[in-house]
MARKEFI-944335 format. One record per residue (C-alpha): residue in three letters; y, z, x. Coordinates in steps of 0.25 Angstrom, whole numbers, padded with zeros to 4 digits, always signed. Each point is the difference from the previous one (the first is absolute). Example, Ala and Ser with C-alpha at 12.3 -4.5 7.8 and 13.67 -1.06 7.14 Angstrom:
2
Ala-0018+0031+0049/Ser+0014-0002+0006/
//
This chain:
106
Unk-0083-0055-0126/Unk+0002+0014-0003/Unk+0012-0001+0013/Unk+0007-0012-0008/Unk+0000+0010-0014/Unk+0008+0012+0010/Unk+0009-0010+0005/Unk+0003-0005-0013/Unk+0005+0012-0006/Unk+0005+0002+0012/Unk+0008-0013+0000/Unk+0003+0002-0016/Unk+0007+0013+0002/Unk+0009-0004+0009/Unk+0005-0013-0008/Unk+0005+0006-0010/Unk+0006+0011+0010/Unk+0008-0010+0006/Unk+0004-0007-0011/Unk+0004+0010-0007/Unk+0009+0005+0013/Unk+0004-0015+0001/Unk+0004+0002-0015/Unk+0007+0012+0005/Unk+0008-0005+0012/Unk+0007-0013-0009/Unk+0004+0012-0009/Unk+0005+0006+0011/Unk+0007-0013+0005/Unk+0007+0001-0012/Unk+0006+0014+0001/Unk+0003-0004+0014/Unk+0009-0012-0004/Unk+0003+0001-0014/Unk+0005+0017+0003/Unk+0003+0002+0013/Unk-0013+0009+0004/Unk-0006-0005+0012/Unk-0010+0013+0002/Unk-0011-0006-0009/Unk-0001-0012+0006/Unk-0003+0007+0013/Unk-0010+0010-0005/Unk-0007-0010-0011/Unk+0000-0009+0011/Unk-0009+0006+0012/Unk-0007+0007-0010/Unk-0005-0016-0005/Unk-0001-0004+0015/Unk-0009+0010+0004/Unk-0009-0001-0013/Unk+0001-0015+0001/Unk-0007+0002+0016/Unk-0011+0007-0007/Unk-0001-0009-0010/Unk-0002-0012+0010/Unk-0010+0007+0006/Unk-0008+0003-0014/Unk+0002-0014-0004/Unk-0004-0005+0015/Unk-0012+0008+0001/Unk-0006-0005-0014/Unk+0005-0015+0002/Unk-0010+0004+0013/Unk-0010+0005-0009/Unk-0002-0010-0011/Unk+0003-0010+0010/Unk+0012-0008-0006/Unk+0005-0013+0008/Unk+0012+0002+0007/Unk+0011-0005-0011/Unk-0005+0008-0011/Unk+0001+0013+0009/Unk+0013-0004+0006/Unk+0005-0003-0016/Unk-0006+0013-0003/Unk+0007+0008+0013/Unk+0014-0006-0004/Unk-0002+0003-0015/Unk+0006+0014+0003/Unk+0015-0007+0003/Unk+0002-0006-0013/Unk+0003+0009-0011/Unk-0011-0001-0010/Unk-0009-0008+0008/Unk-0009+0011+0005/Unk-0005+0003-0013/Unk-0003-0015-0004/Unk-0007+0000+0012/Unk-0009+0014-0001/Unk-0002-0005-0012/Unk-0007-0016+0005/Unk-0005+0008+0013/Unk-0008+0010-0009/Unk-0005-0010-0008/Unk-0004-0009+0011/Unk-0008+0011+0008/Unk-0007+0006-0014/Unk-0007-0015-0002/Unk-0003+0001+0016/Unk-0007+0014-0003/Unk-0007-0004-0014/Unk-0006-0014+0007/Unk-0004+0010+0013/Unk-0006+0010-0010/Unk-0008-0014-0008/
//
């Protein structure tokens, strides 16, 4: 179970990377159409599409590992689309895979 711990972090890391950057790119949606400034959007923008591809893969690889069903991994795959909702669910996927590890560890 010591792989399911590495991709957890792993997985935890780049929740909040994206959100954060998902946080970001509304912000820059903002300037974009509230002040005319369409060069953030751009830049904020790849930047949270190339992070959000490596977070699908840290959060495919422990969904494999801890061996969630397909509609909680697909749930926690699209979690990184909705402003907020990536640290709701790091937060219910962490907790889920610590009760997996403790009963492994019993």
């Amino acid at each position: 179970m010591i792989n399911v711990a590495t991709a957890l972090k792993f997985y935890r890391v780049m929740a909040y990377i994206v959100g954060v950057m998902l946080l970001a790119l509304c912000g820059a949606m903002v300037a974009k159409y509230g002040f005319d400034s369409p060069t953030a959007v751009m830049v904020v923008g790849q930047a949270h599409g190339f992070l959000y591809m490596v977070y699908l893969v840290a959060a495919f690889n422990l969904g494999l590992k801890a061996r969630w069903g397909i509609g909680y991994l697909i749930l926690v795959l699209l979690s990184g689309t909705i402003p907020f909702l990536s640290f709701v669910m790091e937060r219910k996927a962490t907790d889920r895979v610590r009760k997996q590890l403790a009963v492994a560890a019993v």
